[in-house]
TORKOL-866437 format. One record per residue (C-alpha): residue number from 1; residue in one letter; chain; z, x, y. Coordinates in nm, 2 decimals. Layout:
BEGIN
{vovex NUM,a,A,{Z,X,Y}} ...
//
This chain:
BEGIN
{vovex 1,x,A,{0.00,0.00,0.00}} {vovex 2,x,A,{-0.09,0.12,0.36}} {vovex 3,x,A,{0.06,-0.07,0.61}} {vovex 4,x,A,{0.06,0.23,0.90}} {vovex 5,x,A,{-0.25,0.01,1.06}} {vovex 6,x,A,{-0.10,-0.37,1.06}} {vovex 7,x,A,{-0.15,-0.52,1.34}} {vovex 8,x,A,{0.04,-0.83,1.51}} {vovex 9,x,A,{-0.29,-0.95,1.55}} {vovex 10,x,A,{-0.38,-0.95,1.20}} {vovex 11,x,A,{-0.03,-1.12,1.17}} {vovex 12,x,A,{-0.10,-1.43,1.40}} {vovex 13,x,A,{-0.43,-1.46,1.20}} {vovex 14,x,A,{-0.28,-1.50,0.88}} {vovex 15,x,A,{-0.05,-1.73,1.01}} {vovex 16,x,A,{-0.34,-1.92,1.22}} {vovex 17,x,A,{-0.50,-1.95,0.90}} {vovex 18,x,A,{-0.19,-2.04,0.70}} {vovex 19,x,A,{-0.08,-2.34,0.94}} {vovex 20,x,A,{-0.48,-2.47,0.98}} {vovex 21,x,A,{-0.56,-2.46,0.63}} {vovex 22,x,A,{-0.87,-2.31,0.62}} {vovex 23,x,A,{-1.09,-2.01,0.78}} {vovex 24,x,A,{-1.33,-2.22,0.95}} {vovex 25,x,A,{-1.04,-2.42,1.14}} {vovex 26,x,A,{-0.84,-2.11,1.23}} {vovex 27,x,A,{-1.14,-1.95,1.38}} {vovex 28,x,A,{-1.19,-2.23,1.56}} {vovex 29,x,A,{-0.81,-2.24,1.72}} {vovex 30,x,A,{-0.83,-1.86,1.77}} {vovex 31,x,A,{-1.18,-1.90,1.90}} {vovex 32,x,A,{-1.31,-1.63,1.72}} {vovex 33,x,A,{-1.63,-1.58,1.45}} {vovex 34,x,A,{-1.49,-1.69,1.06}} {vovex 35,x,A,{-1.62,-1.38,0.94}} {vovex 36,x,A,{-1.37,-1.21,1.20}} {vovex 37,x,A,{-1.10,-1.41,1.04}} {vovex 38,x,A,{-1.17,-1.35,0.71}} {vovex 39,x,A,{-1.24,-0.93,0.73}} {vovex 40,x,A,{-0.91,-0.95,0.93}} {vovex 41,x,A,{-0.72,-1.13,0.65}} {vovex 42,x,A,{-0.89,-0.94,0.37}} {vovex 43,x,A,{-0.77,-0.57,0.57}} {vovex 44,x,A,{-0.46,-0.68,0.61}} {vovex 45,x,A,{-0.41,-0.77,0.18}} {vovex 46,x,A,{-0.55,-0.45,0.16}} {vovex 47,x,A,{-0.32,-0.29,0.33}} {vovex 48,x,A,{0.01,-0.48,0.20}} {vovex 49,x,A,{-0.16,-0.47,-0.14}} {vovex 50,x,A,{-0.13,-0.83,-0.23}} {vovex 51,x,A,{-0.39,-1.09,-0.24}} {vovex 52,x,A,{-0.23,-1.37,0.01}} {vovex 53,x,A,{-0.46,-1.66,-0.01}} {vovex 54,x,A,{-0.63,-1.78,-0.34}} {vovex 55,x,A,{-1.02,-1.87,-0.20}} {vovex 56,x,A,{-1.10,-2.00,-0.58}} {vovex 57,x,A,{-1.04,-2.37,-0.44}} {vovex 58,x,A,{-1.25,-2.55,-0.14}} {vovex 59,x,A,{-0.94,-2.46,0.07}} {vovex 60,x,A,{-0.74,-2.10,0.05}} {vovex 61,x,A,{-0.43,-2.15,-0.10}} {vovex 62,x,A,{-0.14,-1.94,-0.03}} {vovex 63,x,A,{-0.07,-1.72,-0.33}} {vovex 64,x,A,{0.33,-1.68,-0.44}} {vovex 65,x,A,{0.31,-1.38,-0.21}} {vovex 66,x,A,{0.17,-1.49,0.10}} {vovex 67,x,A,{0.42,-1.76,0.05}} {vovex 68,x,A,{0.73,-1.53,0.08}} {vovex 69,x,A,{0.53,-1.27,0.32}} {vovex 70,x,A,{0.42,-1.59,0.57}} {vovex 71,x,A,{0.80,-1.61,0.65}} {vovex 72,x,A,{0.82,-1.24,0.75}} {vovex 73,x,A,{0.48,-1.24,0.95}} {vovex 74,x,A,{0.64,-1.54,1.19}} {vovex 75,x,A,{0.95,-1.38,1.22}} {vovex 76,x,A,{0.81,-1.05,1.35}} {vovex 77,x,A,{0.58,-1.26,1.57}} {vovex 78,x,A,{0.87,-1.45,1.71}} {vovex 79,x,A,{1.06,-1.16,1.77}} {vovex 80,x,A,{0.75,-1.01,1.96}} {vovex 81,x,A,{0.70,-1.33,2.15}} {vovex 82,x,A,{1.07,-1.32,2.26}} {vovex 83,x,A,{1.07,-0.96,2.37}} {vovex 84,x,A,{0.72,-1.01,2.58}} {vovex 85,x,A,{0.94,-1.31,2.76}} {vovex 86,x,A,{1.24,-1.14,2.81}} {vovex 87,x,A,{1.07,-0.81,2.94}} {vovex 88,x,A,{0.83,-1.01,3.20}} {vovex 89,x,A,{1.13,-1.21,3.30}} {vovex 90,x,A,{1.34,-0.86,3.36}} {vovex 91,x,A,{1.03,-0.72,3.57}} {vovex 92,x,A,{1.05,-1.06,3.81}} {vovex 93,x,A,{1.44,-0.96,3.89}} {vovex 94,x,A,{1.57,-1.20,3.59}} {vovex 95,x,A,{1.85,-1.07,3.42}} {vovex 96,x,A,{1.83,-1.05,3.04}} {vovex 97,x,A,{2.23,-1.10,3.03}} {vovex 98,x,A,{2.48,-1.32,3.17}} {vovex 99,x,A,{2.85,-1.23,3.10}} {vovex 100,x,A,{3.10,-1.54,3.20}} {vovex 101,x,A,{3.47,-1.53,3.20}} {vovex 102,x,A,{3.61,-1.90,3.18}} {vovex 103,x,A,{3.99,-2.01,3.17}} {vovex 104,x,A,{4.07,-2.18,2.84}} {vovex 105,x,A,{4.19,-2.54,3.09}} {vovex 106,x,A,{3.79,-2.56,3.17}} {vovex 107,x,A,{3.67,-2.89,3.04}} {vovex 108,x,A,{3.49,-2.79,2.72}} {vovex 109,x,A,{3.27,-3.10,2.80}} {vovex 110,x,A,{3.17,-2.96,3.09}} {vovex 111,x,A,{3.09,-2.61,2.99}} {vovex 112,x,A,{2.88,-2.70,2.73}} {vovex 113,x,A,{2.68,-2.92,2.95}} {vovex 114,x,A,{2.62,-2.61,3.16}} {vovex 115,x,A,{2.49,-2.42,2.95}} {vovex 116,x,A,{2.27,-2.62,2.81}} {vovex 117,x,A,{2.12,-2.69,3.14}} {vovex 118,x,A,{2.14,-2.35,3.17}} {vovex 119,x,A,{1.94,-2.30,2.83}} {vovex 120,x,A,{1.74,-2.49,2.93}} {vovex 121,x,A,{1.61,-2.32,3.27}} {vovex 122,x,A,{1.64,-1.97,3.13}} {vovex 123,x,A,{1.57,-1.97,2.77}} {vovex 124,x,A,{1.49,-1.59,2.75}} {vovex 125,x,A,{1.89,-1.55,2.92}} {vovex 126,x,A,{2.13,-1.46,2.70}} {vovex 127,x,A,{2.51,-1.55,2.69}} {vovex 128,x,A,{2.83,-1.40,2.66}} {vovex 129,x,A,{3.09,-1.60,2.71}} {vovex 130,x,A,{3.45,-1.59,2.68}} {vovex 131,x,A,{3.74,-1.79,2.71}} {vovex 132,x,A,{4.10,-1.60,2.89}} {vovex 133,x,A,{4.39,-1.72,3.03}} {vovex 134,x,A,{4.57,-1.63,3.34}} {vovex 135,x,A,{4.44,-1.34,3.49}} {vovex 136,x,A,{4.27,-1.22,3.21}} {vovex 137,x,A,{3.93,-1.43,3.36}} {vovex 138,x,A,{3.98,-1.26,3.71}} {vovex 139,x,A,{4.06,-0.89,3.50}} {vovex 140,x,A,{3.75,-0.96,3.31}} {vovex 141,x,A,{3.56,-1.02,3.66}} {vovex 142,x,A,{3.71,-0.70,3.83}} {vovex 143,x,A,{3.65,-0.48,3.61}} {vovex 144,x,A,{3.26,-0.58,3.54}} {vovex 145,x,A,{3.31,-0.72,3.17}} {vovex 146,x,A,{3.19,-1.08,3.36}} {vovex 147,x,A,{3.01,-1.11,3.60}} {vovex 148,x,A,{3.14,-1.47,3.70}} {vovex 149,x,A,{3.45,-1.58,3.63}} {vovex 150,x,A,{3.63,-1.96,3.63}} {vovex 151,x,A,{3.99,-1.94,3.71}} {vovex 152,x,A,{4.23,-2.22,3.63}} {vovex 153,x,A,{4.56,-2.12,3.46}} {vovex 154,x,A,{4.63,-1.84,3.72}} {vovex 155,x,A,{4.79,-1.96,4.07}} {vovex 156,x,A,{4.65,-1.65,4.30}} {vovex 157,x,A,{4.27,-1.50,4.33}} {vovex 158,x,A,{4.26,-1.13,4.38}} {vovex 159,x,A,{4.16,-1.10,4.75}} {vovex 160,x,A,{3.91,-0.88,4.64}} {vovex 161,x,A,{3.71,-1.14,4.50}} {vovex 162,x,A,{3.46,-1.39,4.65}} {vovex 163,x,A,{3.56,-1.75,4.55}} {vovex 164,x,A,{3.39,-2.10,4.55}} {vovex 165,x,A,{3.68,-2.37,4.47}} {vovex 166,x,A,{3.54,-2.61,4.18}} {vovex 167,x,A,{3.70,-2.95,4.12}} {vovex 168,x,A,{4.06,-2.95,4.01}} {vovex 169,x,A,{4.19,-3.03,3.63}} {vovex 170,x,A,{4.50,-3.27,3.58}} {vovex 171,x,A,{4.78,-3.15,3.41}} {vovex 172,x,A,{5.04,-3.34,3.21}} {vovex 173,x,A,{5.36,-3.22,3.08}} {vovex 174,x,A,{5.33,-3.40,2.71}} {vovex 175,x,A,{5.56,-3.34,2.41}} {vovex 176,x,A,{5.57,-3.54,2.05}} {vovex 177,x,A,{5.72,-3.93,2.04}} {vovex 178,x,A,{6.01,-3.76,1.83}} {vovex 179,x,A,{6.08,-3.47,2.04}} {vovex 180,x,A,{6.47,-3.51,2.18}} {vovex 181,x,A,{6.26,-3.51,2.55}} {vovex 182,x,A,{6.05,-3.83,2.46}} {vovex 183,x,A,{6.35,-4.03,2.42}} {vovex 184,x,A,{6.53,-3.95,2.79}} {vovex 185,x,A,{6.46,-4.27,2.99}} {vovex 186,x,A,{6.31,-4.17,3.34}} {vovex 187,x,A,{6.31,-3.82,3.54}} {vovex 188,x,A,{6.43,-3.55,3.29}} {vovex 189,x,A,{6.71,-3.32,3.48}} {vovex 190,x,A,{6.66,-2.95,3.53}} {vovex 191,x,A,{6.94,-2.89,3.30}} {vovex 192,x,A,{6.79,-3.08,2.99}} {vovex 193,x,A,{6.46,-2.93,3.06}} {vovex 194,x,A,{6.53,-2.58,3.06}} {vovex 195,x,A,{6.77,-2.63,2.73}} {vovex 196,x,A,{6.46,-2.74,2.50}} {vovex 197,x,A,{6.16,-2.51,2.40}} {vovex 198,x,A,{5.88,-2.46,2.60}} {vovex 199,x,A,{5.56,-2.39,2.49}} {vovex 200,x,A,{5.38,-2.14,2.70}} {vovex 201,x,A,{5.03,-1.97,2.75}} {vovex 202,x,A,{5.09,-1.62,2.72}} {vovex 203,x,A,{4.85,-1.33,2.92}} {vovex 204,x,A,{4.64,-1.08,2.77}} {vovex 205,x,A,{4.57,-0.88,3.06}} {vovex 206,x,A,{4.73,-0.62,3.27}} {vovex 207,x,A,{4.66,-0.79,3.60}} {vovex 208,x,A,{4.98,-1.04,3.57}} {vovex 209,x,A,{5.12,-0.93,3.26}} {vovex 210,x,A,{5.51,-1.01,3.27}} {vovex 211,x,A,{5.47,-1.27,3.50}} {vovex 212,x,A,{5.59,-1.60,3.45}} {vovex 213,x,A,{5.42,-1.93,3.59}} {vovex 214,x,A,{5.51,-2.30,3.58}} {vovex 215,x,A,{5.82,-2.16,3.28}} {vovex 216,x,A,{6.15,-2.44,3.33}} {vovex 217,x,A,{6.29,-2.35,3.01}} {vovex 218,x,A,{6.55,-2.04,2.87}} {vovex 219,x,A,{6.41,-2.06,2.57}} {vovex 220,x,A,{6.01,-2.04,2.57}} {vovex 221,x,A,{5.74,-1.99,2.27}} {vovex 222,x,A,{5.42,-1.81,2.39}} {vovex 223,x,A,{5.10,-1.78,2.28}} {vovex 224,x,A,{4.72,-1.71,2.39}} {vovex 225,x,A,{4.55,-2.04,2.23}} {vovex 226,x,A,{4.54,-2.35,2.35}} {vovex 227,x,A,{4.42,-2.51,2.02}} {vovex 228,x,A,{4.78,-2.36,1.87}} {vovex 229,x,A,{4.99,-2.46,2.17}} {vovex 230,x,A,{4.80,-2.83,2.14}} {vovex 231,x,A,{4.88,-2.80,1.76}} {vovex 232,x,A,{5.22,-2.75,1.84}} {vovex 233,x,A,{5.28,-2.96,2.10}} {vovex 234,x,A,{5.16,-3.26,1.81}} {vovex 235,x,A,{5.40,-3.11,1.58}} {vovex 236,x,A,{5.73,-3.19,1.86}} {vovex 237,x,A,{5.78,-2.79,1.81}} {vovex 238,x,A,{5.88,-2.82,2.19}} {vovex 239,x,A,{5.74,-2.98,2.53}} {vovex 240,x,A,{5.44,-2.81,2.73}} {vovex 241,x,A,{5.18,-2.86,3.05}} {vovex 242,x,A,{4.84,-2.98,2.88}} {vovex 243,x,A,{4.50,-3.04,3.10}} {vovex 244,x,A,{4.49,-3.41,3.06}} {vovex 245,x,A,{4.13,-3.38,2.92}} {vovex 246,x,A,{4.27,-3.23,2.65}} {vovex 247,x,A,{4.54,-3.44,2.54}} {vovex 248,x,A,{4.39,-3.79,2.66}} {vovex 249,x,A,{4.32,-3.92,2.30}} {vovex 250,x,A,{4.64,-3.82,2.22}} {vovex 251,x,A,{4.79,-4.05,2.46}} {vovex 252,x,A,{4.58,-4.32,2.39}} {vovex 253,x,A,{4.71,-4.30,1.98}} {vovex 254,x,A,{5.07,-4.21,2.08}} {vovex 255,x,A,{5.02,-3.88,1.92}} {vovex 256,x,A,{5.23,-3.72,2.29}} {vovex 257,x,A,{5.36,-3.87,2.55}} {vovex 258,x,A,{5.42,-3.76,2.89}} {vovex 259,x,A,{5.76,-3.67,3.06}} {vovex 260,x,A,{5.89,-3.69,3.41}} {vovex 261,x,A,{6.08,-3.39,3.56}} {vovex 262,x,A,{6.13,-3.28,3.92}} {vovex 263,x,A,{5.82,-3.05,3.88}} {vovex 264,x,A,{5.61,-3.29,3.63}} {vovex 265,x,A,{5.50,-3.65,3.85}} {vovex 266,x,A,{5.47,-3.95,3.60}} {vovex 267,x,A,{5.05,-3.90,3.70}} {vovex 268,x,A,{5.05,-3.49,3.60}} {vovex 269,x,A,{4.97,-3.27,3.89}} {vovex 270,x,A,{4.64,-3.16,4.02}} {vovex 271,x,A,{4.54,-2.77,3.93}} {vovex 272,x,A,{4.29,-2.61,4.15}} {vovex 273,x,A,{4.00,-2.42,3.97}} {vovex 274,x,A,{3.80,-2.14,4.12}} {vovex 275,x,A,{3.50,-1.96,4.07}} {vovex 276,x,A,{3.51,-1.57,4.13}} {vovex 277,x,A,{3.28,-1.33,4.13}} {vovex 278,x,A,{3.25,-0.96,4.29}} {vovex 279,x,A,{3.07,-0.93,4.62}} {vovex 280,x,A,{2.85,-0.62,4.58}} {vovex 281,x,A,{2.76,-0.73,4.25}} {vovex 282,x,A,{2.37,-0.84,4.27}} {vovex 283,x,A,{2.32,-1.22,4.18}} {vovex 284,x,A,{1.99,-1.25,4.03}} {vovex 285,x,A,{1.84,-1.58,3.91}} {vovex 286,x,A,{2.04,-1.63,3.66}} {vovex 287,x,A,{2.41,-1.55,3.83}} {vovex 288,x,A,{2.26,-1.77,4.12}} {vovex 289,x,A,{2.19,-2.05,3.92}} {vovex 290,x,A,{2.55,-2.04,3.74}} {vovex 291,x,A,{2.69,-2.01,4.16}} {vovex 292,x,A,{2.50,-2.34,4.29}} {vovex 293,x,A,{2.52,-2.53,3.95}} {vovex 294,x,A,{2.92,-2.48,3.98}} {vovex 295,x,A,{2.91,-2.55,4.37}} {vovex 296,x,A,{2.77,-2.88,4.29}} {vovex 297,x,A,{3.04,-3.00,4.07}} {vovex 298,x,A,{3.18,-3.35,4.19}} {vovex 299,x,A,{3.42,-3.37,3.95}} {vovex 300,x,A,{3.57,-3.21,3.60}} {vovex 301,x,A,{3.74,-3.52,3.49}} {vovex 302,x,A,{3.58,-3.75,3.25}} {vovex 303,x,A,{3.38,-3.48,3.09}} {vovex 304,x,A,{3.50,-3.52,2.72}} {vovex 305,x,A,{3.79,-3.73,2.58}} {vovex 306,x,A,{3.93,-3.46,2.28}} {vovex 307,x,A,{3.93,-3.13,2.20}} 
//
């Protein structure tokens, strides 16, 4: 076998051929003479070595062969395409990357509709997304990991960051119907609250490591997933602030209730999301796109009922 010569053009001939189901139609798609299409496919079984159609019949078959080597030829094609797309979209000044930072009390619902919107406008665009809490998103932004960030959990922006403020999130504090909390008849005390567990988001980054936000209780529980902390929260292991998109369905089934406390209103409180970004970092098509889609955010309630 010699394949130092294939071609991708013999390649999108044999699969030309292989989709129209003949010669005569695939030198008609590929406007070309048949007897170009059929020394091209009868070079390039020469050179794998393998006969890939079976011209016996009034149609070519595909031979056991060309069956398995038709899904390699339109993988290296797509491949091909993909890089021809990407590179002419990097010579316009489209990046081939975006890097996002987003705070884990981001509406899921909403995130995912972003992106595929933003799929959909730049398919050639990758995505590397992750999801930090506290000032893990802003850490991730500063030091160039992410080159947007949305920041939820953590009170402060660094002042060294540009910001565009985003529609708030609503928190609740929740804990289980059986949890000692859920049976206190109006406003919990200070005293009460801080004797029960509190389950708390915990920080992964340097930036405000060992600092403690919106923690009533002596006794806390901490962890980096919101998913656990939920799980928790179901299992009346203690009593914790939830984004009300999250828990909402919970509510509904009396799964968690809310509690009162001098710091917790009966309606949750309002927590004000950001989006950060560096100002000398260069905001392409991409970046801009992710900067005016999140401008234009009316509201981040409503966008999905569980998680």
């Amino acid at each position: 076998m010699n394949i130092e010569r294939l071609s991708l053009d013999q390649l999108r001939v044999f699969v030309q051929v292989a989709d129209s189901g003949s010669f005569l139609a695939a030198a008609r798609k590929l406007a070309r003479a048949q007897s170009a299409v059929s020394y091209a496919i009868a070079s390039l079984e020469d050179q794998l070595g393998v006969m890939l159609f079976d011209r016996s019949g009034y149609r070519p078959q595909l031979t056991d062969p060309g069956v398995a080597l038709l899904a390699d030829a339109r993988q290296v094609l797509d491949h091909v395409d993909s890089l021809q797309v990407r590179a002419n979209s990097y010579a316009r000044g489209q990046e081939l990357e975006v890097a996002l930072a987003v705070d884990v009390f981001f509406p899921t619902g909403c995130l995912v509709d972003l992106l595929r919107r933003f799929r959909d406008a730049f398919p050639a665009v990758t995505v590397r997304l992750e999801i930090e809490a506290l000032g893990a998103v802003a850490e991730r932004v500063l030091d160039g990991r992410a080159m947007l960030g949305i920041l939820g959990t953590l009170p402060t922006t660094p002042p060294n960051l540009l910001r565009i403020t985003l529609p708030s999130v609503r928190l609740v504090a929740v804990v289980a119907p059986h949890h000692a909390l859920a049976q206190v008849k109006g406003r919990i005390s200070e005293k009460l609250l801080s004797q029960q567990t509190q389950l708390v988001l915990s920080d992964r980054s340097e930036l405000t490591a060992r600092q403690d936000f919106s923690v009533h209780s002596r006794l806390t529980w901490r962890m980096s997933d919101l998913g656990t902390k939920h799980a928790l929260l179901r299992a009346g292991m203690g009593w914790g602030n939830m984004p009300l998109h999250v828990v909402r369905d919970d509510l509904d089934a009396g799964r968690l209730v809310t509690i009162t406390t001098t710091h917790h209103p009966p309606q949750g409180a309002e927590l004000p999301v950001q989006c950060v970004y560096k100002p000398d970092h260069k905001a392409g098509p991409a970046l801009s796109w992710w900067l005016d889609s999140l401008a234009e955010l009316k509201t981040l309630e409503g966008t999905e009922k569980s998680h």
